[in-house]
N, C-alpha and C positions, 0 to 999 in steps of 0.2 A: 238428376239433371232436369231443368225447368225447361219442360218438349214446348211452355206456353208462353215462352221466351216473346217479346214485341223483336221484330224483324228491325236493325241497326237503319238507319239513315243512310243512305248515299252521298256525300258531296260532290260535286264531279268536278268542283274547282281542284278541290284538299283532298284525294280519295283515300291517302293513308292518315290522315289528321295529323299532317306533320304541324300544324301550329298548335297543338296539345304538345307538343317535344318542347316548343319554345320556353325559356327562361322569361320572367317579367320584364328583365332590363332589356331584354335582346327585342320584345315586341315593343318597346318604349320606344328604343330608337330607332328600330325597325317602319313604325309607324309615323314617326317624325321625318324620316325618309322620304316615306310616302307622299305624303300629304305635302313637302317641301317641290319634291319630282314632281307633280300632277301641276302643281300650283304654280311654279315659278320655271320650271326648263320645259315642260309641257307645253307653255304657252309661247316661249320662243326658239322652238325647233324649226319650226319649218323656214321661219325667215333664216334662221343658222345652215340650216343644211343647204337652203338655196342660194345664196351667195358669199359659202365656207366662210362665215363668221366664228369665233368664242370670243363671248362676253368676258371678259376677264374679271367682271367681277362677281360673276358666278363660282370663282377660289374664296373669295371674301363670305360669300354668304353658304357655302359649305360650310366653312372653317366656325363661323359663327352659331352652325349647329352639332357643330362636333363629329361631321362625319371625315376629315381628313386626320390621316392617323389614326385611326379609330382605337386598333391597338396599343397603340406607344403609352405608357404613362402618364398618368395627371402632372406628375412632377414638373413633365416635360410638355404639358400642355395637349396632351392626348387624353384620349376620355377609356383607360384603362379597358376596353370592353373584349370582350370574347370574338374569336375569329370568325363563329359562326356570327355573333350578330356581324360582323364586318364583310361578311356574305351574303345577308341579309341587304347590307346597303347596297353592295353592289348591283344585286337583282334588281331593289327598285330605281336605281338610278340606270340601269340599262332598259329596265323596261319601258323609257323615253329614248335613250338613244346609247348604243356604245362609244359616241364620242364622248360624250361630260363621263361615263365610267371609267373611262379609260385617262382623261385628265385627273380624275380623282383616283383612279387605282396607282399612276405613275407617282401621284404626288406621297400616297402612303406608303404602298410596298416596295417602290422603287427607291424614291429618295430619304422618305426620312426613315424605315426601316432599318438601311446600309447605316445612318448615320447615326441612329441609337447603336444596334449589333457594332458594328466595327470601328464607330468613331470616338472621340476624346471626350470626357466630360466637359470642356470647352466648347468641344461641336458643338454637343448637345445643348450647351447651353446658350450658344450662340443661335445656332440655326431652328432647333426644333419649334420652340412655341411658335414665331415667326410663319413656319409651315404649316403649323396647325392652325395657326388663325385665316390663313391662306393673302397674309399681308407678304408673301414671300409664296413664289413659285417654284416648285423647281422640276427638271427634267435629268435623266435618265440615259445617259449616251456610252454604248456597247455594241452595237450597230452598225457596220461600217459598209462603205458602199461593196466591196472586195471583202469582207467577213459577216454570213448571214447565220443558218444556222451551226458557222464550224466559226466561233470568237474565237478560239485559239488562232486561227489566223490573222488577227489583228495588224495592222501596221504602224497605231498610233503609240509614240516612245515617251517616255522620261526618261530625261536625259537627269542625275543628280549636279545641280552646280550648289556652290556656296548657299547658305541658306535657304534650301528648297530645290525644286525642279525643272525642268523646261521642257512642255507639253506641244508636242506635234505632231497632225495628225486627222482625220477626219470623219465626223460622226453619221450617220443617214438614216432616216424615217425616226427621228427623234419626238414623242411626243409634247409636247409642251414651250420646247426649246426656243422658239424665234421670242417667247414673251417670262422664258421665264429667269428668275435671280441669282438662282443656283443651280450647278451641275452636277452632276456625279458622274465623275467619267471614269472608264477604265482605259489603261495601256499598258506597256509591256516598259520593265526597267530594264537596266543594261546589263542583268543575267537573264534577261527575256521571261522575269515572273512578272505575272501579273497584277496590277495593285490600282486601287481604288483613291481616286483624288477629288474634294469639292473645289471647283471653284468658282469664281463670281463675277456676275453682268459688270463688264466694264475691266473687267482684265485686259490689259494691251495685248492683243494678236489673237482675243477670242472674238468672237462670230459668229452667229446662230441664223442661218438664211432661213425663210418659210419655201417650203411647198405649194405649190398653187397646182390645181390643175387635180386634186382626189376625186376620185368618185364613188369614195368611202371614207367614213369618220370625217366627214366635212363642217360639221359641228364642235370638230376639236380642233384646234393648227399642230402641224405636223412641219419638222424641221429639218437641219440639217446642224452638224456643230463642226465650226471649223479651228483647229488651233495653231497657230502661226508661233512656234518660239515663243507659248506663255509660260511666265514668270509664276510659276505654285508656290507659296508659303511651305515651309516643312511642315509647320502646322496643321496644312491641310491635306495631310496626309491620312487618308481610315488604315491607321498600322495597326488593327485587330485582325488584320485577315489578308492574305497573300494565296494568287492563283483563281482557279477559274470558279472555284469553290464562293467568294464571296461573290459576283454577280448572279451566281445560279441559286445561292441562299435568295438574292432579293427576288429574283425570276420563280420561284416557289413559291412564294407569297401569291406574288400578282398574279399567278394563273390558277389558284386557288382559286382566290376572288372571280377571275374571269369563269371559271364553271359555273358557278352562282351567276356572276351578272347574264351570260347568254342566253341561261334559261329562265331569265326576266324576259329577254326579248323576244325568246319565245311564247312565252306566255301571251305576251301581249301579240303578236299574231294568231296564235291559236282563240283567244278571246274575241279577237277580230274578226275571224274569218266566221267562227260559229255566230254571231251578232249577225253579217251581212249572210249568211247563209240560211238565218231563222225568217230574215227577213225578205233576201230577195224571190221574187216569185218569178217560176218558169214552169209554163203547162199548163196553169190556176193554180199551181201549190209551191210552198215552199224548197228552195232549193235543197235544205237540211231534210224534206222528207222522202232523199232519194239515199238508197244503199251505198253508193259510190263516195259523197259526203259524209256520211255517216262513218265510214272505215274510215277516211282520212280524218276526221274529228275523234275518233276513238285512237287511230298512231297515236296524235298530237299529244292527248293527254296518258298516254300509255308514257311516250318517252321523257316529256316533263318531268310526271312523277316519279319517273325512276331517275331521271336525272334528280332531281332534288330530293329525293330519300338517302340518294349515293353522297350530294354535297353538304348534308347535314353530319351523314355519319365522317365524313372526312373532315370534317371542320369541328366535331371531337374529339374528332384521333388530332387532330391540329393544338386543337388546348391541351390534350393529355401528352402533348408531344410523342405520337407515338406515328403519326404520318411519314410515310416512307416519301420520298421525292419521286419514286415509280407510280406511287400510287395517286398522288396529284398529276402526272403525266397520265392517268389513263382517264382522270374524268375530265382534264381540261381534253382533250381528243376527242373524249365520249359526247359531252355536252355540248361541243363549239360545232362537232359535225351535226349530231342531230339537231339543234336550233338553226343549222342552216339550212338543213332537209324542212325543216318543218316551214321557218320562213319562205321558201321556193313554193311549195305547194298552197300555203296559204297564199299567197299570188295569185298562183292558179288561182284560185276557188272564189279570188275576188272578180275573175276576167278580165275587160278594159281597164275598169276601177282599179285593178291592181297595181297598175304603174303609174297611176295619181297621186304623189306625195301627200294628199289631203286625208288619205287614208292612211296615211305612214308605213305600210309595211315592204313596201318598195324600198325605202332607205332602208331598214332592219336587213335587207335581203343583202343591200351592197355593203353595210356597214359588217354585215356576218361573215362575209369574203374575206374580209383585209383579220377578223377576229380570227377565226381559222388559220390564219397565216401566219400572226405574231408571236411571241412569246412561245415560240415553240411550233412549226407547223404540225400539221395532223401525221403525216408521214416521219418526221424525226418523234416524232412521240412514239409511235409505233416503232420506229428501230431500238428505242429507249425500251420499253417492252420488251421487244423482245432479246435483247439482249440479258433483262433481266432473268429472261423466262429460260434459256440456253447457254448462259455464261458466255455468248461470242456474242463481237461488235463487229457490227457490221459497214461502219461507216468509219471505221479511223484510215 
């Protein structure tokens, strides 16, 4: 052994050189990501989050870089890529804001996911490229005001008449939905299984009301979907899949992505706080040459990197298809609480400055509330666990 060894580098950004793991194509589109985020939703965050705007054509100019769908086939107008890079996007698109992630994670894993997996070559071929180009919106409705984390208690019916369905019923904290084209809704038929239906802006007795009044993901719109006795085409039926199985296939996805993207938004607080911390002076010295900052800058990127060491390896076990649904349940938990632990103290460590939108990490702080909460809160995830872990459920 060489005792005359040169001593390894430090990065303290990458401390396990997770971007030596990356694939060429995954840092290709990874870094088109980037450069897109910094450049174009960077610049109009703060007017978005201060007077809950989405630019709607910010789906257009995704689409046109190939980050919507990212997974789905070229055939289909998707850019074939690996899950991890599609985690990859996520992170740099959160590390501006969890609202535009969260319009881009609904519009991949929620909507056209279902619509590849369970829907008709017709779907697909109607709907997908549309989605992908982002000339076509769509949202995500399984959410009900009276069904949160228990969807089997849903109240929303199809009813089978002559050629098709009749959907009533109503949807709540629907992401996308006041502006988008398409639906994917689920409800209960009249053996009360569950099934998956598209359908489209301008259906008589559908109705997508907004939400006003968040004080999270204010840079996304957030809805409601109401359906009055609408008329479903049998066609638009996803008969690939029956029960609660195919909404949790697409809620798999999206909170994959979600571990990646929140510890974007961690990062970019933890980046944050260490910048105002190098910089600001208390005593005559910097506030970073005190031990107290110092431990909370060593958490920060302690939990980072193991969150992100944890969502690379899960993203491929995600290509080798070999990811358990438990197992995405314990890093979307792992990663959504620590990026909110991390954003709350980087707060802190800004002081007053903290709660100045100018420094952004105030919105990260409230937008990480509502992430923690979605797609699974942090407590059903842990019942999820543990149930796995004792063969008893705890919650039926």
């Amino acid at each position: 052994m060489n005792t005359m060894s040169q001593r390894a580098p430090f990065q303290w950004q990458d401390p396990f050189l997770l971007e030596e793991e990356l694939k060429e194509e995954e840092r290709l589109l990874r870094d088109t990501a980037h450069a897109y985020c910094q450049r174009q939703l960077m610049s109009r965050v703060l007017e978005a989050n201060r007077h809950e705007v989405f630019h709607r054509e910010i789906m257009n100019e995704m689409g046109g870089l190939g980050l919507l769908g990212s997974t789905i086939p070229s055939e289909y107008g998707g850019a074939g890529a690996s899950y991890v890079a599609y985690g990859l996007l996520a992170r740099e698109v959160e590390r501006v804001d969890s609202g535009y992630r969260s319009a881009m994670s609904v519009q991949s894993s929620l909507v056209m996911y279902p619509i590849y997996a369970y829907g008709s070559e017709a779907q697909r071929r109607k709907y997908l490229p549309g989605l992908a180009k982002g000339e076509l919106v769509g949202c995500f409705g399984l959410t009900e005001p009276d069904a949160g984390s228990d969807p089997g208690a849903m109240r929303s019916r199809a009813k089978k008449v002559p050629g098709g369905f009749r959907l009533s019923g109503t949807k709540q904290w629907i992401t996308n939905s006041p502006i988008a084209d398409v639906f994917v809704v689920w409800a209960k038929d009249e053996s009360d299984e569950i099934r998956g239906f598209v359908l489209e802006k301008g259906m008589k007795g559908l109705t997508a009301p907004k939400i006003e009044g968040k004080f999270s993901l204010r840079a996304s719109v957030t809805g409601g979907i109401a359906m009055d006795d609408v008329l479903v085409p049998e066609e638009n039926l996803l008969a690939g899949v029956k029960g609660l199985k195919g909404p949790f296939g697409c809620l798999n996805n999206a909170r994959y992505g979600i571990s990646w993207g929140a510890m974007g938004a961690a990062e970019f607080c933890w980046h944050t706080a260490r910048a105002y911390t190098l910089e600001r002076k208390m005593f005559g010295r910097p506030l970073a040459a005190t031990q107290l900052i110092q431990k909370k800058l060593a958490d920060m990127q302690t939990e980072i990197t193991l969150g992100l060491t944890a969502a690379l390896r899960l993203g491929r076990m995600k290509d080798a298809e070999k990811a358990a649904p438990e197992a995405i349940s314990l890093l979307k938990r792992n990663n959504c609480g620590k990026a909110l632990d991390i954003a709350r103290v980087a707060r802190d460590m800004l002081g007053g400055n903290g709660i100045a939108d100018e420094y952004h990490v105030i919105r990260h702080v409230m937008n990480l509330e509502a992430v923690n909460t979605y797609e699974g809160t942090h407590d059903v995830h842990a019942l999820i666990l543990g149930r796995a872990q004792t063969g008893i459920q705890a919650f039926s």
